[in-house]
C-alpha positions as CSV (number, residue, x, y, z in Angstrom):
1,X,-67.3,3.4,-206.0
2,X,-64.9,2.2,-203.1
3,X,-64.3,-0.4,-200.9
4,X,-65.9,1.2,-198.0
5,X,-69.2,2.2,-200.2
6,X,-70.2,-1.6,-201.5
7,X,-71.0,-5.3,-200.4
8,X,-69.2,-6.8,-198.7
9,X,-67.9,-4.3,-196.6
10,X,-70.4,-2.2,-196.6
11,X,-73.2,-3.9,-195.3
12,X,-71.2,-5.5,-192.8
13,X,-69.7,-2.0,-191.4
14,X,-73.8,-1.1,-190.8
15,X,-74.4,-4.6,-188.9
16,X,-71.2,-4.0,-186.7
17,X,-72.0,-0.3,-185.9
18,X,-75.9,-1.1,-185.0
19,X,-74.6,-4.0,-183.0
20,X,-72.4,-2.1,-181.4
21,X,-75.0,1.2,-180.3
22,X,-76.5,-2.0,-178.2
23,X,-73.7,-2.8,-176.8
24,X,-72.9,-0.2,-173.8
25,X,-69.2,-0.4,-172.2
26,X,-71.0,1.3,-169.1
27,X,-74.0,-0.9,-168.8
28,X,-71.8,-4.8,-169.5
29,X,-72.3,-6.5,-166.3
30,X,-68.6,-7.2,-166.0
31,X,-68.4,-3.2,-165.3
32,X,-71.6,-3.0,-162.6
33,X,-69.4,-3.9,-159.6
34,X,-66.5,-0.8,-160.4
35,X,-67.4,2.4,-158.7
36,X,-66.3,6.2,-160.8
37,X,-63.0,6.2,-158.9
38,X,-62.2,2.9,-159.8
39,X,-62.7,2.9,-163.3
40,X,-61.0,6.3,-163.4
41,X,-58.0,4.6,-161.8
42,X,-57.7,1.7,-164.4
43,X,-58.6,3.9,-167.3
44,X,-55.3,6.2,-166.3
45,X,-53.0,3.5,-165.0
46,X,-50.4,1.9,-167.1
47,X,-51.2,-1.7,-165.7
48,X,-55.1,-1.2,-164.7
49,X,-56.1,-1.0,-168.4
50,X,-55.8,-5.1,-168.6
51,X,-57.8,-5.6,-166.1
52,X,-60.6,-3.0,-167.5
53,X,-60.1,-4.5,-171.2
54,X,-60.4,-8.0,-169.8
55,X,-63.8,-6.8,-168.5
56,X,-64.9,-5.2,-171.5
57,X,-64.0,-8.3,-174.0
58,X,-67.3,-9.1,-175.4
59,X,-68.3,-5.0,-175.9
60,X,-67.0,-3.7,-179.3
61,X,-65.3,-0.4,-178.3
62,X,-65.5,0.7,-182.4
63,X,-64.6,4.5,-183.5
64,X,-67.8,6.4,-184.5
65,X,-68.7,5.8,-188.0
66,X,-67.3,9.5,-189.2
67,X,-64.4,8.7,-187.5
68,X,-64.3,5.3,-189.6
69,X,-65.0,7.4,-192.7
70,X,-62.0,10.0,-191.8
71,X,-59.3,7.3,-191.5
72,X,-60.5,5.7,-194.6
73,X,-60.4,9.6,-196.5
74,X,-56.6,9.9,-194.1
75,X,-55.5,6.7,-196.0
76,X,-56.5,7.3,-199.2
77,X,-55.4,11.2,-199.1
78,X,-51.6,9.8,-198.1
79,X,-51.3,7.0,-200.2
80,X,-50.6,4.6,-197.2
81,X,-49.0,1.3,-198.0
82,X,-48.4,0.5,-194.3
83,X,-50.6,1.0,-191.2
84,X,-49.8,0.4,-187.4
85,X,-52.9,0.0,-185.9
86,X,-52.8,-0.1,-181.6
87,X,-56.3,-1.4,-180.0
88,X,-57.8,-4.0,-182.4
89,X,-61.3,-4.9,-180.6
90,X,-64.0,-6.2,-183.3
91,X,-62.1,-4.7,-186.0
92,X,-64.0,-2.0,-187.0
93,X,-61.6,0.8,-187.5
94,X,-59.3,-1.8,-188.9
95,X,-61.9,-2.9,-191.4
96,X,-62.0,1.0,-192.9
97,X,-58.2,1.2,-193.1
98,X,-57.8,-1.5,-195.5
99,X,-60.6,-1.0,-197.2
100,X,-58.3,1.9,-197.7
101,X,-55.2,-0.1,-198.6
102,X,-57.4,-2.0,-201.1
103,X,-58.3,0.8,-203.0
104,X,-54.5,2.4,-202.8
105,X,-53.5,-1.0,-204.5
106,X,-52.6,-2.8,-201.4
107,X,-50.2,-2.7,-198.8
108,X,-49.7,-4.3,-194.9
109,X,-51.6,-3.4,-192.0
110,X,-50.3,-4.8,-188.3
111,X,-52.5,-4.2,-185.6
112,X,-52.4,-6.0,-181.7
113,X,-55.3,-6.2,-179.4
114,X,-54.5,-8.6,-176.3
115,X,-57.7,-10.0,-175.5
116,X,-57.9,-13.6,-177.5
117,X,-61.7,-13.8,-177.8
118,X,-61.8,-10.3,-179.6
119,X,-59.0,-11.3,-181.6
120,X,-61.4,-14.3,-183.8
121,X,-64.4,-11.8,-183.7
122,X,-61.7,-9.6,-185.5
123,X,-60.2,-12.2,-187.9
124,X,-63.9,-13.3,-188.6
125,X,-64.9,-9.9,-189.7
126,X,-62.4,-9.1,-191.7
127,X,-62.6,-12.5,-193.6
128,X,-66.1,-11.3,-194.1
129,X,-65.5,-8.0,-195.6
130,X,-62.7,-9.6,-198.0
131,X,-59.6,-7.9,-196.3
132,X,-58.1,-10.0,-194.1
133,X,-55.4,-10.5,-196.6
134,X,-53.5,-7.5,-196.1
135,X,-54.2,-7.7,-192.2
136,X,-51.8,-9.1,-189.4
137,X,-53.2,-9.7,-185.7
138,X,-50.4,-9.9,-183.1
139,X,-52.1,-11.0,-180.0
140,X,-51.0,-9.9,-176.8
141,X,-49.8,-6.7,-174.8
142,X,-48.8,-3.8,-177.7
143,X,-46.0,-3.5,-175.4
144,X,-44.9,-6.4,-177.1
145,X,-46.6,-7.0,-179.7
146,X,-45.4,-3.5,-181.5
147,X,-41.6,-3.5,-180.3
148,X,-40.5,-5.9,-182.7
149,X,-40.6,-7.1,-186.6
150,X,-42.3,-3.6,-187.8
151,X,-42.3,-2.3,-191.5
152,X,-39.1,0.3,-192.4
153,X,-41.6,2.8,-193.3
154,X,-45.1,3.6,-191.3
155,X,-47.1,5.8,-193.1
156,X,-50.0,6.1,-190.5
157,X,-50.2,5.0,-187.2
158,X,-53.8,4.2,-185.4
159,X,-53.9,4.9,-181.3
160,X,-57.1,3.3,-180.2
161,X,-56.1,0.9,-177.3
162,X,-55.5,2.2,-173.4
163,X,-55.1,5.8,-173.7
164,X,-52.3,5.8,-170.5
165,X,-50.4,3.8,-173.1
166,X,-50.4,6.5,-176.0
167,X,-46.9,7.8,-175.5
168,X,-45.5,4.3,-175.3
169,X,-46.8,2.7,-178.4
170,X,-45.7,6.3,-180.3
171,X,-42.1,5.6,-178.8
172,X,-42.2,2.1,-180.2
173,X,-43.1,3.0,-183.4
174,X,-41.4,6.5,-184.0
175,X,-38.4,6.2,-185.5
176,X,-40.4,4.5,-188.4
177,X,-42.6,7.6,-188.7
178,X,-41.1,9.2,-191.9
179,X,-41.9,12.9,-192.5
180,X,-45.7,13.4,-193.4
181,X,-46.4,10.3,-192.0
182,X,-50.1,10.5,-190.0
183,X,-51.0,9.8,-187.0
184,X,-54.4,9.6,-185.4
185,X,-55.4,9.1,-181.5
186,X,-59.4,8.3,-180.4
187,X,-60.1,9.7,-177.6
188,X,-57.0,11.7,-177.3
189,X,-58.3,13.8,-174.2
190,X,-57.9,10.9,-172.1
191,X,-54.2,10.9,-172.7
192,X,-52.9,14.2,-171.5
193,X,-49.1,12.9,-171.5
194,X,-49.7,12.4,-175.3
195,X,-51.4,15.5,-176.3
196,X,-48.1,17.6,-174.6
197,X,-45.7,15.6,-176.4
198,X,-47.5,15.6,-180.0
199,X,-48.2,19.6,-179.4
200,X,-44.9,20.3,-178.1
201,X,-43.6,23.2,-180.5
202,X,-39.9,22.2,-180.2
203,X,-41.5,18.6,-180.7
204,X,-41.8,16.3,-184.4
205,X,-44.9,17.0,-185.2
206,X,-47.8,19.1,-186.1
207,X,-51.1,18.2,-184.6
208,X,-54.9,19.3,-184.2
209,X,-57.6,18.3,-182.5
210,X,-59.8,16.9,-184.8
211,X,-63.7,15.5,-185.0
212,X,-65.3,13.6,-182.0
213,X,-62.0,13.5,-179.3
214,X,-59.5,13.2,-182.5
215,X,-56.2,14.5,-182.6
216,X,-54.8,14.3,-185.5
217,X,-50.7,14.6,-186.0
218,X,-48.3,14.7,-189.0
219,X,-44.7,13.9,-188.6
220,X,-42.6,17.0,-190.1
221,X,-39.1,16.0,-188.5
C-alpha cells in the first residue's frame, strides 16, 4: 500500500479529478470574450500568460491522472528528497509528488503559482490529504518566486505553469540539477524553445517524449 493508493489521499485525488472533468478552461466565462488568435497570443507570450491565468483562476488546470500516477512512480523510482514544482493550481500534481516524498521518508517540495485564490484551494487540499507538511507555496510570479532561497540539490523539477516560460524557470533552477536529476514538462509541445534546448545533443540532458504531451528529461552533465 502507498500514499497515493489510500484515504486520505486517495479519495480526495478522485473528488479533485471528477471535479475538475466539469470544469472546462475553454468553456469558463472569463475565456468567452477571447477569440483563437488571442488566446494563442497570450498562451505564447512571456507576459500574456498573467493575464490568461488571471482568467482561468477558479478552473483547476490538473495533469491527467496517469500523468499524476507517473510523477508519483518518477519520485519513487529516484528516491527524490527535493522537488521544484512550477505551476501550482489546485494542487493536484503537487498532491502526488509528496505523496511520493511521504513514502521515500520525506523530504521538501517548493512549488509557486501566482494567482492567491488558487493558492488556499491548494493549501486546503493538501491539509486534506495529510501533506502539507513537506509542502512550501511561494506566491507570486515563478520569475521570482524560484530565483531565490532553493534547496543545494533538486532531484526533480515539475514544469506545469505558462509554457513560454519553460526555458526560464529551467535556467533558474539548473545549476541545482545534479546528474540524473528528472525533469518533467506537461504539455511540453506548447514550448518549442524548451523542447530544442532539452533535445539539443551537445546539450545536458537526455529527454523523450513521454505519455499524454510529456517530455520527460534526465540531467547527465
Amino acid at each position: 500500500m502507498s500514499t497515493l493508493t489510500t484515504s486520505p489521499l486517495a479519495p480526495l485525488l478522485a473528488r479533485l479529478f471528477q471535479e475538475a472533468r466539469a470544469l472546462s478552461p475553454a468553456a469558463a466565462p472569463a475565456m468567452a470574450d477571447l477569440s483563437s488568435s488571442e488566446l494563442e497570443r497570450l498562451r505564447q507570450s512571456k507576459t500574456g500568460y498573467l493575464e490568461l491565468y488571471a482568467r482561468l483562476k477558479d478552473v483547476p488546470l490538473p495533469v491527467s491522472p496517469e500523468t499524476g500516477r507517473l510523477l508519483y512512480m518518477l519520485a519513487r523510482g529516484c528516491r527524490a528528497k527535493t522537488i521544484v514544482e512550477f505551476g501550482t493550481s489546485f494542487g493536484i500534481s503537487t498532491l502526488h509528488l509528496t505523496a511520493a516524498l511521504r513514502d521515500n521518508g520525506g523530504g521538501r517540495l517548493i512549488t509557486s503559482e501566482f494567482e492567491p485564490t488558487k493558492v488556499a484551494r491548494a493549501r486546503n487540499n493538501l491539509t486534506e490529504g495529510g501533506l502539507i507538511d513537506l509542502v512550501e507555496i511561494r506566491e507570486g510570479d515563478a520569475l521570482q518566486t524560484l530565483g531565490r532561497d532553493l534547496p543545494e540539490t533538486i532531484d526533480l523539477l515539475l514544469l506545469d505553469g505558462a509554457k513560454a516560460l519553460y526555458p526560464e524557470i529551467l535556467g533558474l533552477v539548473e545549476s541545482r540539477l545534479g546528474p540524473g536529476a528528472l525533469i518533467v514538462a506537461d504539455n511540453a509541445d506548447d514550448s518549442p524553445d524548451y523542447l530544442k534546448r532539452v533535445r539539443d545533443p551537445a546539450g545536458f540532458y537526455l529527454s523523450v517524449p513521454f505519455a499524454e504531451d510529456v517530455e520527460l528529461s534526465q540531467r547527465i552533465g
